[in-house]
Each structure stands twice: as structure tokens, then as C-alpha cells.
C-alpha angles and dihedrals in degrees: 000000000000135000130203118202110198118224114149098098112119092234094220087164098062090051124164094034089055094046090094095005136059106232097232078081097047098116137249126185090347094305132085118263096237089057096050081056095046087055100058093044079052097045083052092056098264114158103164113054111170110196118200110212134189126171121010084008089137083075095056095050094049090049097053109016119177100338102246091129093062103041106263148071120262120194125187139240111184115201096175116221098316098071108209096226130245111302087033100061093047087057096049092055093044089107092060100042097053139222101300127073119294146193127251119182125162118245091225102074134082115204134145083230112160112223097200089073090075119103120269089215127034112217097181133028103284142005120215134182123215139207138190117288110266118216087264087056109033096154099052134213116257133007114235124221125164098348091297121108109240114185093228132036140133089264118045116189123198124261097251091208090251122104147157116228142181120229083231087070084071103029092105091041113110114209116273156092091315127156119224098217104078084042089052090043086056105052097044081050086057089046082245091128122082115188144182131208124243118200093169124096116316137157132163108219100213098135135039088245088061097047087046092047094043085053090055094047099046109034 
């Protein structure tokens, strides 16, 4: 299986850190976030990994080449300074990920996420696994009954950021700048999204006070 690790976002929240630095190599635990991410594919099996870049994205290359020193093989979609969202940039990397399932993760969370949990076969169009809401998201994303996303539900759960996805999510986008999550809102609409739910570690680094706060908690 593949795996794609997104990491073409322009991380303005975390300014002044991004100014000079993509945020995928903002540290952790005295590691970059996008390695931490790089070892648990690994650790999965995961052998393919394609990163979509976008402004200071040279840095990330140099940093992690072709992956050999981590076990793996990285390839490479540019998307230059405009990133093209979510659900874009995917598209735009479809030629590189196949024509089987494949794994999507953002670079900007850390998380002890096992990726082994996910599914070996995906029955709908897409797979996601949920958390529970962070302050910065108290009233969640999807409900969750029966393993199947619903848009609505007395218990909305948060969006984590992973996710399985078939290439046919994507088979009527056109390339372009397009955001996942009305995609996403359609086809659980459609009962088309399966889901699990995730009570390990996960944060979402989108402000220099989480990735503070991240750093305290796991020194």
C-alpha cells in the first residue's frame, strides 16, 4: 500500500516559525513532524510515501530525499507557492499513488497512531479515522454509527487528519485548487464513508502554543 503525507499547506498560523521553515520540520520531540510521521508508515509496512510540497518545499526534499534513510521510498508532487488544498493536491498526485487504496495522513500532527489499525480492504469511498474534539474543534466533524460517517449525530468526533481512500473519491475532480471536506460531506451523505474511532495520543500542531504545549508533554 501507499501512503501520501500532505505537506504542502503554508502553515500562516504557526508565523513567525514558518516564516524561514515549512512546518512539517518544526520539531517534536526532537524530531520533525513529518518524520515522526515517515517512521510509523514504516513501522506499517509502508514502503511508497508521495509528499506534496508547496513553499519552502526545497527544504523538505533536502531534508528527507528519497527516503532511503528511513526505510522507504519518497517521491515528490510540487505544487510551487499556491497550494492546491486538501482534496487538490491529492488529485494532482493520483498518477504517482495507483490504482489501489491508499493512505493520506497530514504532516502536521503528532499522534502514536498505529497504522496498522486501518482496514486491508476498503468497502466504501473512503475510510477515516476520528478522535476526540480539541478545544479548537469542540463541536467535531462527523457522528459515527455503526462504523459508517453520518454528517450529523449526537456525538460528533473530530476529523484526525488519516485517512484510506480510494482513487474513485477523486475519479470526477478536475485538477485544481479543491478542499476535501465537502467531498468528504457528500459522500458520507451518500453512506459512501466508513470510520473508526482513535482514543491514543493525537494533536494537531496548528499554532505555536500547541507545538509548545506538545514539546512539554512529550520531552
Amino acid at each position: 500500500m501507499i501512503a501520501m503525507i500532505l505537506a504542502a499547506g503554508r502553515g500562516e498560523r504557526m508565523r513567525p516559525l514558518t516564516d524561514a521553515v515549512p512546518k512539517p520540520l518544526l520539531e517534536v520531540a526532537g524530531k520533525p513532524l513529518i518524520v515522526h510521521q515517515i517512521e510509523a508508515l514504516g513501522l506499517a509496512g509502508i514502503e511508497a510515501i508521495v509528499i506534496n510540497t508547496g513553499r519552502l518545499g526545497d527544504q523538505i526534499q533536502y531534508h528527507l530525499g528519497t527516503g532511503e534513510s528511513f526505510g522507504v521510498s519518497i517521491l515528490y508532487s510540487e505544487e510551487g507557492d499556491e497550494p492546491l488544498e486538501t482534496a487538490g493536491g491529492i488529485v494532482k498526485a493520483l498518477p504517482l499513488l495507483g490504482t489501489e487504496p491508499f493512505i493520506v495522513t497530514n504532516a502536521d500532527i503528532y499522534t502514536d497512531f498505529d497504522y496498522l489499525t486501518l482496514p486491508e480492504q476498503l468497502d466504501s469511498n473512503a475510510h477515516l479515522v476520528l478522535v476526540d474534539n480539541p478545544p479548537h474543534n469542540p463541536d467535531g466533524d462527523f457522528a459515527l454509527e455503526n462504523g459508517q460517517l453520518q454528517n450529523e449525530g449526537p456525538q460528533k468526533l473530530t476529523y484526525s487528519g488519516i485517512g484510506l481512500y480510494s482513487p474513485q473519491f477523486f475519479k470526477d475532480c478536475a485538477l485544481g485548487k479543491l478542499p476535501l471536506a465537502p467531498l468528504l460531506r457528500q459522500s458520507a451523505q451518500e453512506n459512501r464513508v466508513s470510520g473508526q474511532y482513535f482514543t491514543g495520543f493525537w494533536s494537531d500542531i496548528g499554532t505555536p502554543e500547541r507545538l509548545n504545549e506538545v514539546n512539554k508533554n512529550r520531552a
